[in-house]
N, C-alpha and C positions, 0 to 999 in steps of 0.2 A: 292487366285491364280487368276492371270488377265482371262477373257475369252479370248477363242478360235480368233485367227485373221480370218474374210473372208477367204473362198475359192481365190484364186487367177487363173484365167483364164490362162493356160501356153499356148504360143502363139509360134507353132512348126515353122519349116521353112525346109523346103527342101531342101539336098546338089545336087549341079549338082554332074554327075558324074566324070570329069575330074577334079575338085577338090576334089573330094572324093579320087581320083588317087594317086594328087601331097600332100593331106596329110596323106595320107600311106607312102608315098614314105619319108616324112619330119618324121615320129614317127620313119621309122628305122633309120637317122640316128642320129637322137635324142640320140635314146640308143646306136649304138655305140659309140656318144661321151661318154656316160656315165660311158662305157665298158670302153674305151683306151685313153680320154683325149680328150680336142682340142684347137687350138689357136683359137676357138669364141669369141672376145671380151666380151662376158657377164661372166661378175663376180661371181664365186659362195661362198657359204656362207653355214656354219655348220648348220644342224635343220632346222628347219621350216623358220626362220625367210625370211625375202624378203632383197634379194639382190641387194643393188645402182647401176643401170648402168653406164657405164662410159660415156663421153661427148658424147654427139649426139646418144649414144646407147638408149635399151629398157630393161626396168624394168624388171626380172623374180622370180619364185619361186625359192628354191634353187635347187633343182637339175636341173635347166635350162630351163625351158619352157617359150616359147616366148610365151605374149600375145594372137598373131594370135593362136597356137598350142593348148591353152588350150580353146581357144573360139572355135574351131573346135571339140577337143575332148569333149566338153562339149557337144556339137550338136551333138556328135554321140552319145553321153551319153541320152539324150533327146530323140533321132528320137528312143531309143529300136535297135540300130544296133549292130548286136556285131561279132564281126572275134579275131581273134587270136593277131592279131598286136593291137587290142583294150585292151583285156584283159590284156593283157604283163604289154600297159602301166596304167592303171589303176590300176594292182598290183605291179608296181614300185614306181608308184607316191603315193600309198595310205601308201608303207612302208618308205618309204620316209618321208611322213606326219603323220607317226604312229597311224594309221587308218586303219580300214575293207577297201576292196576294193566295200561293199554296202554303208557302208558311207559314199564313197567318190563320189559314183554313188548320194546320196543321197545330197551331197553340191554340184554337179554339178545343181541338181533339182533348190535348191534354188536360187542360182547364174542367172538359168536360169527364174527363177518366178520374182524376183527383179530386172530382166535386168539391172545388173551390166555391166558398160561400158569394154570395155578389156583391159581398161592400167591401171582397179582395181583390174580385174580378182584374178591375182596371190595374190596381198595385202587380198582382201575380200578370199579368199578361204585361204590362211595363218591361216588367225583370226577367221573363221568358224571351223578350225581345232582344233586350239587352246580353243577355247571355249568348242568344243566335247571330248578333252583329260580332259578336267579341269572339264568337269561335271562329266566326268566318276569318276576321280579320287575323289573327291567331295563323289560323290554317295558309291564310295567303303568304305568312311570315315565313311561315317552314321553306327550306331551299336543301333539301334531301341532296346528297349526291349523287345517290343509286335511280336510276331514271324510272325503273318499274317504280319503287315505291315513291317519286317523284306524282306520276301516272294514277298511282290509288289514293294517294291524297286531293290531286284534281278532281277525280269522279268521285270521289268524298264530298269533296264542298259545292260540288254541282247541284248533288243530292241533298244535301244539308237547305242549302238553299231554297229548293223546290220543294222540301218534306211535307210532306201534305198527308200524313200517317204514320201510323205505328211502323209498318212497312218500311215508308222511306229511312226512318232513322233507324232500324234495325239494320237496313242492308248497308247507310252508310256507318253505322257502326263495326259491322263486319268488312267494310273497304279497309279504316283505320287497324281495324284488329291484323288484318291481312299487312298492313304497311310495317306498322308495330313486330309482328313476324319478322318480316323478312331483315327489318333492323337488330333484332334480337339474336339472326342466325348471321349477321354480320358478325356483332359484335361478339359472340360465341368463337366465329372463325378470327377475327383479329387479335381476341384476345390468346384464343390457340395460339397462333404466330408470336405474339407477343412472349406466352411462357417457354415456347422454344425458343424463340429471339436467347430468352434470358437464360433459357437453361444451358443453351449452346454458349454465352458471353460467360458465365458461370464456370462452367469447363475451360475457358479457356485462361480465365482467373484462377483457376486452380493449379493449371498446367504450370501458367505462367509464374506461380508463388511457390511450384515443386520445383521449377528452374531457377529462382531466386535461393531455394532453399539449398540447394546442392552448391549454388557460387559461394554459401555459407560455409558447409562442408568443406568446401577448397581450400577457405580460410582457417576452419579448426588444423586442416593437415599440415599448412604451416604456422601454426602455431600463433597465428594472428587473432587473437578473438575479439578485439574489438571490431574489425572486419570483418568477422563471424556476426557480429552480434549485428551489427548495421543490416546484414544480407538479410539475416534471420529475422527481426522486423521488419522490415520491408515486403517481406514473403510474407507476413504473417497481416501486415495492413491491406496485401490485395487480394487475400479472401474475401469470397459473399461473404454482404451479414450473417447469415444464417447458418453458416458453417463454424458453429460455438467450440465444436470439438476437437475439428481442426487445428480452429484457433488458439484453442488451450495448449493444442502439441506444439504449435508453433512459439507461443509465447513461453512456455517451458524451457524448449531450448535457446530459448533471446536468454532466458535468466539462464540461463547454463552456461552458456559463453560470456555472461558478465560475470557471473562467480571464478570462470576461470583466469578470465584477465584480474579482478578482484582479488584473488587467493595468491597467483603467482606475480603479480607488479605490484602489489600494495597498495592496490588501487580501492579506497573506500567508498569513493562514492560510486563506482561499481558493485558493488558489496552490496551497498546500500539501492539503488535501481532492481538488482537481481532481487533481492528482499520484496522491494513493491512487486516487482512482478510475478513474483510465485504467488502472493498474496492474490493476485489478480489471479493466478490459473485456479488457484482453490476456489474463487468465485464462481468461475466459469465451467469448473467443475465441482459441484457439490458431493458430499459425501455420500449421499441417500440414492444420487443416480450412480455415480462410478468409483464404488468405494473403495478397490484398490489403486487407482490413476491418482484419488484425492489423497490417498496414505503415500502415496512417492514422492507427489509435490511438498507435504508436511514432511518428508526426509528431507528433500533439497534444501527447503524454505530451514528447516534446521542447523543442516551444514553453511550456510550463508549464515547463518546469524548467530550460528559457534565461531565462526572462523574471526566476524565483527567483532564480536564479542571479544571475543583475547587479545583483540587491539586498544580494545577501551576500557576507562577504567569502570568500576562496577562488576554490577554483574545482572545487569535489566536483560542486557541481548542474549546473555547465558542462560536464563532463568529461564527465557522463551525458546531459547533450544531445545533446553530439555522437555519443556512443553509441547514441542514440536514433534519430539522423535517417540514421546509418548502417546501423544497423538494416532502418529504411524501405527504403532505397536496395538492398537486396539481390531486392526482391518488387517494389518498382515502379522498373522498370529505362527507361531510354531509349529501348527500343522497346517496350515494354509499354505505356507512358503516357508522352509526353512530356513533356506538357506538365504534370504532376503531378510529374514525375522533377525538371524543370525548377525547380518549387517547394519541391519536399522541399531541395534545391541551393542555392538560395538562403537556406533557414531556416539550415543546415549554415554557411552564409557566416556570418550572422549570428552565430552561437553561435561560430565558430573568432574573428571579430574580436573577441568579449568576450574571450574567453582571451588573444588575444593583448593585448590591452591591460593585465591583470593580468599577464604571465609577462616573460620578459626575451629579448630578440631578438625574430626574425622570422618565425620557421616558423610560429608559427600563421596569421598576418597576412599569408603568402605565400599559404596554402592556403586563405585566406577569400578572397583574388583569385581564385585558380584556381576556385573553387566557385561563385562570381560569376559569372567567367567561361564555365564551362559551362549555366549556368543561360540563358544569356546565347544561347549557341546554335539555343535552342529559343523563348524567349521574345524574340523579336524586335519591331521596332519596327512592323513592319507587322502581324504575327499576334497579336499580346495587346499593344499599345501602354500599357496602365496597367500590368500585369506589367513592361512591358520597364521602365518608367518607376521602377519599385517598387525593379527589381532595380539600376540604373543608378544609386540615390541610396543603397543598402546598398553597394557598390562603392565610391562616393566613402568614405563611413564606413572602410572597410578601406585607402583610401589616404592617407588623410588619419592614421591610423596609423601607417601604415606612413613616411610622408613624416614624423611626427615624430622617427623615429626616425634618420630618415637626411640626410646632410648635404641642402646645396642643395633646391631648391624644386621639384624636377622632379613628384615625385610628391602634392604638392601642389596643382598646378597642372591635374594631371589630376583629382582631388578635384574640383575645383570646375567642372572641365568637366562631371563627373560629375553633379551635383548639377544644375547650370544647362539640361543635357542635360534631367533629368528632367521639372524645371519648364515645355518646352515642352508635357508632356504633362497635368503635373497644374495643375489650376487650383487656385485655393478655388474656385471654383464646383462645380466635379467632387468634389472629395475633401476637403472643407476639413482636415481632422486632417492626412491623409496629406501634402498640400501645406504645412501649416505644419510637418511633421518634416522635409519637404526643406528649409524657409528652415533651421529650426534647423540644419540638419547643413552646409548651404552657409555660414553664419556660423560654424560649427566652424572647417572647410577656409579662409575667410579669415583668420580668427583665428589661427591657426598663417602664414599666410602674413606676415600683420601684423606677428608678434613676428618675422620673419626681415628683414624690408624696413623703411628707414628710415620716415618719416613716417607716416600717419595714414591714410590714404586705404583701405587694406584692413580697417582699425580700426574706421574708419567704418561701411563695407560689411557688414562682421559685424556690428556694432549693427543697423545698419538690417534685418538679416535676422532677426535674433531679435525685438526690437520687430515683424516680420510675424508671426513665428511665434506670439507671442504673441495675436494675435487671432483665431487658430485652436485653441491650446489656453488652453483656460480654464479656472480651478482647480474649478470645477465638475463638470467634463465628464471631463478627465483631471490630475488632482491631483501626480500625480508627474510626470509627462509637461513638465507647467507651470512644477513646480519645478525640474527639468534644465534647461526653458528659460532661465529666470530666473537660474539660475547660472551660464549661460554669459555671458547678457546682461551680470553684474555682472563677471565676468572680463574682456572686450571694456571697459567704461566704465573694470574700472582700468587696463587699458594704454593708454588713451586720458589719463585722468589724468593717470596718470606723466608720456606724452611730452608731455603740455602744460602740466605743472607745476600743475594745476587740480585746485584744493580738490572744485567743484565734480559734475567726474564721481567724483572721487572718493565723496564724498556720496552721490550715485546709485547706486554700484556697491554700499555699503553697503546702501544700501535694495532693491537686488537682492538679494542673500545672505541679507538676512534674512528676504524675503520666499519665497526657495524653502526655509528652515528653517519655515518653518511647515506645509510638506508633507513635507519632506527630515527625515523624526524620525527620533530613536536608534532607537526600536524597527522602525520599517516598514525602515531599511536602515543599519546604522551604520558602514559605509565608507563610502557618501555623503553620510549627515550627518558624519562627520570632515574630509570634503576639505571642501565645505563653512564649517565652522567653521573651519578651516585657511586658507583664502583668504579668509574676511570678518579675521580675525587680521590676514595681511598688511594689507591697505586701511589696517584702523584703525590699526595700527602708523604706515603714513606721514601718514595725516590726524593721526596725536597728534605725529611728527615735524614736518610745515609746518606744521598752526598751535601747537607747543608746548602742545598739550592733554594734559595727564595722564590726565585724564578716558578719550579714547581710547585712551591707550597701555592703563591700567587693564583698561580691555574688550580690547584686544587678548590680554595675557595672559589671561586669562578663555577666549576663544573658543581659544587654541593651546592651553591645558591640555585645552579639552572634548577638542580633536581627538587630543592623544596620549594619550588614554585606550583610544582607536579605530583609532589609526591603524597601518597594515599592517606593523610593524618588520620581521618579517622578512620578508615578500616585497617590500619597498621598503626596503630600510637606508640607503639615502642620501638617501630624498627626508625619513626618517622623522629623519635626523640631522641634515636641511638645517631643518625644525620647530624641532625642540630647538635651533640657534644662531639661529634667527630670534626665539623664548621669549628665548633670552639677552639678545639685543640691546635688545629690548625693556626687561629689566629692568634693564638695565644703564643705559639712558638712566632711567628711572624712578630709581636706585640715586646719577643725581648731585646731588645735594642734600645736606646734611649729613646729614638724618637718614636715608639710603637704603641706609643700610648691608646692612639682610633684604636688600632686592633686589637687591646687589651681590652677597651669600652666593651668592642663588636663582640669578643669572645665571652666576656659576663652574659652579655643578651642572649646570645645562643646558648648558651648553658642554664640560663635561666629560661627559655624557653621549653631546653630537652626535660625539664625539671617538673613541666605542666602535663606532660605524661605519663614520665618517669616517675610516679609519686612513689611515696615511701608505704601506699596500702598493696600497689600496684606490683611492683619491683622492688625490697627494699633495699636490697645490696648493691644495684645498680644506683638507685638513687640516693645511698651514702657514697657511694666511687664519686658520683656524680657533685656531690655538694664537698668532696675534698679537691675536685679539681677546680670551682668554683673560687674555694678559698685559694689555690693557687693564684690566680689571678686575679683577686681582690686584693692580696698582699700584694703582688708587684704594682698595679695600680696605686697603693695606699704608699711606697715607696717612693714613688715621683709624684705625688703630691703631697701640701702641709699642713692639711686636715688629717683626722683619723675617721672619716666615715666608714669609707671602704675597707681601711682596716679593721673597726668595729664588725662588718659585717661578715667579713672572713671568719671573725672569731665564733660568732654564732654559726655560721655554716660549718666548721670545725667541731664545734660541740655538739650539732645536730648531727652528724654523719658517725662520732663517736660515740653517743647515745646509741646509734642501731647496730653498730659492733659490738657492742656489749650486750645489746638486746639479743643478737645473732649467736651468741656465743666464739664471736669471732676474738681471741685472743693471741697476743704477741706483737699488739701495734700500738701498747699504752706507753712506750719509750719518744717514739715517734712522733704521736699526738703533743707529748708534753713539751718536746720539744719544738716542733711547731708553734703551739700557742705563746709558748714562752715565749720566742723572737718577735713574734706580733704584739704578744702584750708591753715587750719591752717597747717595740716603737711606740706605740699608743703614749705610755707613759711618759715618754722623752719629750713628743710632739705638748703632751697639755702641759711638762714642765718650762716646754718653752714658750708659752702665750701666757702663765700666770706672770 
């Protein structure tokens, strides 16, 4: 409520008496007109409102008062004079204006305080009335519940009513000011009640989402996490709004149990939920207020989107891991947290050896060493001996990489020290998962050592190490995990095959591939179901070559089509070209029969295809091999048919491919060659002697 305005000095004025006369003399016939009419030109007008004079007239209230009249009666109102002929009109005009005749003693007050000019008089004293009806009416509306301030608004509009001074409206101004209080210290008290209402409903929201969050708990212990993950939202939607940070904890752990169900069922679009919602805690938690909470969620939000990442082809989701864990690395630094800094280092290793395994050279695959390697610093063998163990078998991974890529066996050999290293720390009894990812990853690092070294014996070694790893991961427990195993298993069995010439593991190696395809699906990741279909292809390809099974070769084609449906052309063009002539080969043995002609067609196209990679700026000795098996199968083509195209075009793929032997310096195959072409040019010539 505004304060009180000033006192206001009322500044009286004294009537002479012979105009005190002649405005007696003007109130009576004021009311006769009232009484019996008059032709006065002033206009009158229904209620209160103020009546328009006419041209050259004067303004009046509605029941006629001139100007002059009420600036008089106001003056008499003022000086305290009062007679009969006062009172009359006082109580004509006041009913008139639907007003007490003190309220209207009381707007003459005002009128008189704010020295309103007189040709506003009638206008301001209108709208003063008007205002005093409209409060009343107002005041009568009000229906308080609280009976005292019920009470002070009645003795308010008693007084309002009857105001007849300064007085009266100050004191009912102080009634209302009193009512106004006592509603104020209500609402002060209710709204008290109310924020305990809420701080107590608050708490019990909290209570109730700490008990939602432990039925989560329950579900992590048995290994349920989508049932984890359920609990854990639901705990986390019946937070107050305002409990953001909470909520960030809570929404953290939602993505933590969808990463785990994610990571170990192969569940993507878990992956992918965990992903948005870490995204959301980093919201919720920005870095500028809780800088290391926000660096742990950019580790998580990382390993989610490492993990995505190696399932898909590319490398967008890797690219932002590593983004991720570099992120981390700015807020938990190596003297801040070491041995967190340690870990963030090691995930970073992880994520740079996926990339480097998709990309071409070695930067990435150096900097996952080096990242190892610093991890490596802090995590030592005597201070975190399972850490050191953890990080010393992701190490081997990055060299066992990096050793494919580079001549000799050096970095290979460290791989496997790696690995072997680790295994003194982890048992199966300790870790079983973790210790059968080290057998897996040490029969990786043999198995590259195997394909370098003559004999068997490191072939061996890797089988044996995967069949361990196998009884640690099991398709139950970890589904994809299983299936990686199990392809490498089949890979180890067919180089074991080959070099013993054994149907055998061959056999075996198939029933490896096919068994990590029943986890290894197009949709959960289809760059690994393509390599995949891609190496069970090979196998069956030689099992349909030793035992002259069609049958297999049949499947073989079958499983090389799945895979180049899938398979990465442009970021592998040669492995994607080496596919496509191994397709040929295939059909081209399938194609020799008399009636094999489709498959002789089918196997030009795929070798003409592997050939759009395969160039001769590219690979050229590959792609002279490439354009003599070509002409194999343009001759037997050109032999069941009685054209010589195809034979024509043998002939030039035969001279193109011996052109780059000789470019090569490859010598002791110009017997070969001429004998070759001779039998082709001899058909040629036979066929155009037989059409002239």
């Amino acid at each position: 409520m505004a304060e009180p305005e000033p006192e206001i000095q009322v500044k009286r004025r004294r009537i002479a008496p012979k105009a005190l006369i002649r405005f007696k003399e003007r109130i009576r016939e004021l009311i006769q007109r009232m009484r019996g009419g008059s032709d006065d030109p002033v206009q009158k007008a229904i209620g209160s409102g103020i009546a328009q004079a006419a041209p050259g007239g004067t303004a009046s209230v509605t029941i006629g008062w001139t100007p002059e009249c009420l600036r008089q009666l106001g003056l008499m109102v003022v000086e305290q004079r009062r007679d009969a002929e006062r009172e009359k009109a006082l109580k004509d005009l006041g009913e008139q204006l639907q007003v007490s005749t003190e309220a209207l003693v009381g707007f003459f007050g005002i009128l008189n305080v704010n020295e309103v000019p007189p040709e506003k008089l009638a206008h301001t004293l209108a709208e003063i009335a008007q205002r005093h009806r409209d409060l009343i009416y107002r005041l009568d509306s009000l229906d308080p519940e609280d009976p005292a301030i019920s009470a002070l608004i009645d003795e308010a509009r008693g007084v309002i009513e009857r105001a007849d001074s300064d007085a009266a409206y100050d004191r009912a101004d102080r009634l209302l000011g009193e009512a106004e209080a006592l509603d104020l210290q209500a609402i002060q008290r209710a709204e008290a009640l109310a924020q305990e209402a809420q701080a107590a409903a608050n708490r019990r929201r909290i209570n109730a989402a700490s008990t939602r969050l432990e039925r989560g708990e329950l579900s992590l212990t048995r290994l349920d996490y989508l049932q984890a993950a359920l609990h854990v939202k639901a705990a986390a939607d019946q937070l107050p709004a305002e409990e953001d940070v909470l909520r960030a904890n809570y929404l953290g752990r939602y993505a933590n149990a969808l990463y785990r169900h994610g990571d170990e069922k192969g569940d993507n679009a878990a992956l992918l939920q965990a992903i948005r919602e870490y995204r959301q805690v980093l919201h919720l938690c920005p870095r500028a207020r809780v800088p290391l909470e926000w660096a742990r969620t950019q580790t998580n939000l990382g390993t989610a989107l490492a993990t995505l990442g190696a399932r898909e082809s590319g490398t967008a989701r890797l690219e932002e891991a590593v983004a991720a864990y570099r992120a981390a690395l700015t807020e938990v630094t190596r003297e801040r947290g070491p041995l967190e800094w340690a870990g963030i280092q090691n995930n970073l290793g992880n994520a740079l050896t996926k990339l480097g395994e998709r990309e071409n050279g070695t930067v990435r695959l150096e900097e996952a060493v080096a990242s190892f390697g610093a991890a490596l610093t802090e995590r030592t063998h005597e201070r975190e001996p399972l850490a050191w163990a953890m990080t010393q078998n992701n190490l081997g991974n990055a060299l066992t990489k990096l050793g494919e890529r580079e001549n000799g066996t050096a970095r290979l050999e460290e791989a496997v020290a790696a690995h072997r290293a680790a295994l003194t720390i982890v048992t199966r009894e300790l870790g079983p998962l973790m210790w059968a990812g080290t057998q897996n990853n040490l029969g990786n690092a043999l198995l590259r050592l195997g394909q370098r070294e003559s004999g068997t014996a490191r072939l061996e070694e890797s089988a044996a190490a995967y069949r361990a790893a196998l009884t640690g991961y099991t398709r139950e427990r970890v589904p994809l995990i299983w299936a990686v195993t199990q392809h490498n298993l089949g890979t180890a069995l067919a180089l074991l095959g080959e070099r013993e010439k054994s149907t055998a593991r061959l056999e075996e190696a198939v029933d490896a591939y096919r068994a990590a395809l029943t986890e290894r699906t197009h949709e959960r990741g289809p760059l690994d179901w393509a390599m995949t279909q891609r190496d069970l292809a090979n196998v069956l390809a030689q099992l349909g070559e030793q035992k002259n099974d069609a049958a297999r070769l049949e499947e073989a084609v079958v499983a090389y089509r799945a895979a180049l449906t899938e398979y990465p052309h442009e970021r592998d063009p040669l492995d994607w070209a080496m596919t496509q002539r191994n397709l040929g080969d295939v059909l081209a043995r399938l194609g020799e029969p008399e009636n094999g002609a489709a498959q002789l067609q089918e196997a030009v196209v795929a070798y003409r295809a592997a050939l759009t990679e395969c160039t001769r700026e590219r690979a050229p000795r590959l792609w002279a091999d490439t354009q003599i098996i070509l002409a194999l199968a343009l001759k037997r083509l050109g032999e069941r048919e009685n054209g010589t195209a195809h034979l024509e075009e043998a002939v030039e793929a035969i001279q193109l491919a011996r052109s780059e032997y000789h470019n090569a310096g490859v010598v002791g195959f110009d017997a070969e060659f001429d004998e070759l072409l001779s039998a082709i040019v001899q058909m040629i010539d036979e066929r155009r002697r037989m059409t002239e």
